[in-house]
C-alpha positions as CSV (number, residue, x, y, z in Angstrom):
1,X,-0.6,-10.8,22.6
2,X,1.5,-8.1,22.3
3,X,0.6,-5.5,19.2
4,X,2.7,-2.3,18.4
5,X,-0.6,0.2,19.2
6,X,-0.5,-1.3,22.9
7,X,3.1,-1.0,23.2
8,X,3.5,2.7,21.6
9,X,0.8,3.3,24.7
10,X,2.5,1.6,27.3
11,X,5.9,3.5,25.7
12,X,3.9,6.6,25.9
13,X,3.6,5.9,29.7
14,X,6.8,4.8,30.7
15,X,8.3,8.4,28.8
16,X,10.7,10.3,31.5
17,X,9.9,7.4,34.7
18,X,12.7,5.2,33.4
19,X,16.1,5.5,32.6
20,X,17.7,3.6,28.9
21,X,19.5,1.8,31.8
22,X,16.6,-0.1,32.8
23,X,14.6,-0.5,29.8
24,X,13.9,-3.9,28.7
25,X,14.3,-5.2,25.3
26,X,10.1,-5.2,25.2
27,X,10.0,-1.7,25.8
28,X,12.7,0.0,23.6
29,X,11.9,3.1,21.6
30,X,9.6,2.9,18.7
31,X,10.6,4.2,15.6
32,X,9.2,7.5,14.0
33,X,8.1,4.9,11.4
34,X,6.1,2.9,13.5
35,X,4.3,6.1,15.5
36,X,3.4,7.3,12.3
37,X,1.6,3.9,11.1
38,X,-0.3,3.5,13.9
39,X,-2.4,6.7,13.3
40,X,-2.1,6.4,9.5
41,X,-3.0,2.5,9.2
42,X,-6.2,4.2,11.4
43,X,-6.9,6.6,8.8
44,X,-6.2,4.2,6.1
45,X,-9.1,1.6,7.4
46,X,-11.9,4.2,8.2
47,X,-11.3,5.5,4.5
48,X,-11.1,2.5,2.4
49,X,-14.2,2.0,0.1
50,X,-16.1,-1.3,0.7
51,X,-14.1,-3.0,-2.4
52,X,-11.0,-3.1,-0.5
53,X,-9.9,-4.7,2.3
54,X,-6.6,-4.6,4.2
55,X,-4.4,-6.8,6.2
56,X,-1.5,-7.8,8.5
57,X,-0.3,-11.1,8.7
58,X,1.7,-9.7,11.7
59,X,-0.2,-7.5,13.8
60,X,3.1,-6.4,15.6
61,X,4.5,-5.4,11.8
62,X,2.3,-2.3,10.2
63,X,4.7,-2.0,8.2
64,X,4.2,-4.4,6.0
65,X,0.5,-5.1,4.8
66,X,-2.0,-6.4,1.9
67,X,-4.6,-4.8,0.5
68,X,-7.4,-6.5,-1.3
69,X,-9.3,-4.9,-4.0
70,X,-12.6,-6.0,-5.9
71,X,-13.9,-3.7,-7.9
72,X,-17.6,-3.2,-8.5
73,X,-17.5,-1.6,-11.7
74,X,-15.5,-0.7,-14.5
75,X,-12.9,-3.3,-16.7
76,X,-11.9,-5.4,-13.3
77,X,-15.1,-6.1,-12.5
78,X,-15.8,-9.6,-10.5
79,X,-11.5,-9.6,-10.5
80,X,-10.1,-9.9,-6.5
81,X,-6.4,-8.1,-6.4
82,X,-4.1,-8.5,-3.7
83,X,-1.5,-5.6,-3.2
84,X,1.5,-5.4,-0.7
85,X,3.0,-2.5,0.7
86,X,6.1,-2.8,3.0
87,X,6.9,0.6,4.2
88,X,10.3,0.8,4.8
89,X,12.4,2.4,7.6
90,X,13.1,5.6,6.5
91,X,9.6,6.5,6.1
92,X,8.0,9.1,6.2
93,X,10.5,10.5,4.3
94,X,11.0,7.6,1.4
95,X,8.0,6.4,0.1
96,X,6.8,2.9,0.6
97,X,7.1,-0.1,-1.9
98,X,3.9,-1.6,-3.3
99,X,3.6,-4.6,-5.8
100,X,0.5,-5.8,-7.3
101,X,0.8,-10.0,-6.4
102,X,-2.3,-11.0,-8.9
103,X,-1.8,-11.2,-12.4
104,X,-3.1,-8.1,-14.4
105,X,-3.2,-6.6,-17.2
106,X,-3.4,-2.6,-16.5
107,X,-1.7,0.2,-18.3
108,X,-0.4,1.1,-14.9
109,X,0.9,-2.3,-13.4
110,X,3.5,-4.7,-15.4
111,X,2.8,-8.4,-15.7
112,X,5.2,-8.8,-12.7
113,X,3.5,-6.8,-10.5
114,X,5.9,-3.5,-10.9
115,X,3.5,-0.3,-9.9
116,X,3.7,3.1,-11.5
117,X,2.5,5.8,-9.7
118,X,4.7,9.1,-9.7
119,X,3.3,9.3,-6.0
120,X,6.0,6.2,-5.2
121,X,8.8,7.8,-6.7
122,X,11.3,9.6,-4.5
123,X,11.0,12.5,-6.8
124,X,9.6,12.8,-10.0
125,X,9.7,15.5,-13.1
126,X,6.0,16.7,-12.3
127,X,6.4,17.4,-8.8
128,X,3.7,15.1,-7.9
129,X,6.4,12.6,-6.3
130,X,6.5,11.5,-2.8
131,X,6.5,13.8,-0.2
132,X,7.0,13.5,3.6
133,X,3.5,15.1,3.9
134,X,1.8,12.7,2.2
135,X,0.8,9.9,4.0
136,X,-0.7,5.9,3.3
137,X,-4.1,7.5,2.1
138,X,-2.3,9.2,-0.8
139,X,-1.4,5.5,-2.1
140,X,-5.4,4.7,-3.8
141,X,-4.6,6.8,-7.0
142,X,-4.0,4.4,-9.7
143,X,-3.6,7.2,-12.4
144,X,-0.4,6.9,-14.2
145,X,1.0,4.8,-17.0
146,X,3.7,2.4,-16.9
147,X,2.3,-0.8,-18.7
148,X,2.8,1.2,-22.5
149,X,1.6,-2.2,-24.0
150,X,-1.8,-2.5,-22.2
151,X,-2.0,1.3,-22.7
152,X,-1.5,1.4,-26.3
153,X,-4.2,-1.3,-26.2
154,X,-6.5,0.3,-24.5
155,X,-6.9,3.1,-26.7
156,X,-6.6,1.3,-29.4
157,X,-9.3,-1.3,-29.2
158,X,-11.4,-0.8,-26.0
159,X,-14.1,-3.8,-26.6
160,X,-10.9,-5.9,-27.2
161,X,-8.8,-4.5,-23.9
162,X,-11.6,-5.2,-21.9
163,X,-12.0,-9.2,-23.6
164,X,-7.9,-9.4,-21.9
165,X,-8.9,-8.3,-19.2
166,X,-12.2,-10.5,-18.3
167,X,-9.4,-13.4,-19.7
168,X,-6.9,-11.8,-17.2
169,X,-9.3,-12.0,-14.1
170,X,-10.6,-15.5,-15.4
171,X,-7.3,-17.4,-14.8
172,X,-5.6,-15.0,-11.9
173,X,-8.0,-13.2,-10.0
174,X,-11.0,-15.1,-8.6
């Protein structure tokens, strides 16, 4: 099976010993996009903690991926949440798009899955926006509010926040 890594290597070797008259449609450039992934999607999987787990339906598409996260401590306890992230062609120069596809109720993440980090935005009022020098890594910060409900909630009633929650991961995230 063919996978991007092997053919950004085989690319890699072909470089000035063929013309773009005799390149095949196997061996056309890879994008900036794609060289990028290979060594961030590296760096990506030798940092993630032991709660989270990624993957590629298509191992030829690093682009577009999941992420599984079960926390061991803390309000999602015992909950299993699966992200995607498609990163999208312009990258590294847009940011990429991630959705939260289990239920949740998080001051940071709507009902529908809708993520708010100022790191995804474009740019953003407190410079903390996306940035070509940031890279996938950058993406496991879940520090900014968007869900104002399950914020408000939150702070209002903690022992009752965390009672949604545990309801929450009980019918979406086992």
């Amino acid at each position: 099976m063919l996978t991007l890594a092997s053919k950004l290597k085989r690319d890699d070797g072909l470089k000035g010993s063929r013309t773009a008259a005799t390149a095949s449609d196997s061996t056309r450039r890879v994008s900036v996009r794609d060289k990028l992934l290979v060594k961030e999607v590296a760096e990506l999987e030798a940092n993630l903690p032991c709660t989270c787990k990624v993957h590629f339906p298509d191992p030829n598409k690093l682009h577009c991926f999941q992420l599984t996260v079960t926390p061991d401590e803390g309000y999602y306890q015992g909950g299993k949440f699966q992200f995607e992230t498609e990163v999208p062609d312009a990258y590294n120069m847009v940011p990429p798009k991630v959705k939260c596809l289990t239920k949740i109720w998080h001051p940071n993440i709507t009902e529908t899955g809708e993520i708010c980090l100022s790191l995804l935005r474009e740019h953003s009022i407190d410079g903390t926006g996306w940035a070509p020098t940031r890279t996938l890594k950058d993406l496991l910060n879940f520090d900014d509010p968007l869900n104002i409900e399950a914020a408000e909630h939150h702070l209002r009633d903690k022992e009752d926040f965390r009672n949604k929650v545990d309801d929450y991961i009980k019918r979406y995230a086992r």
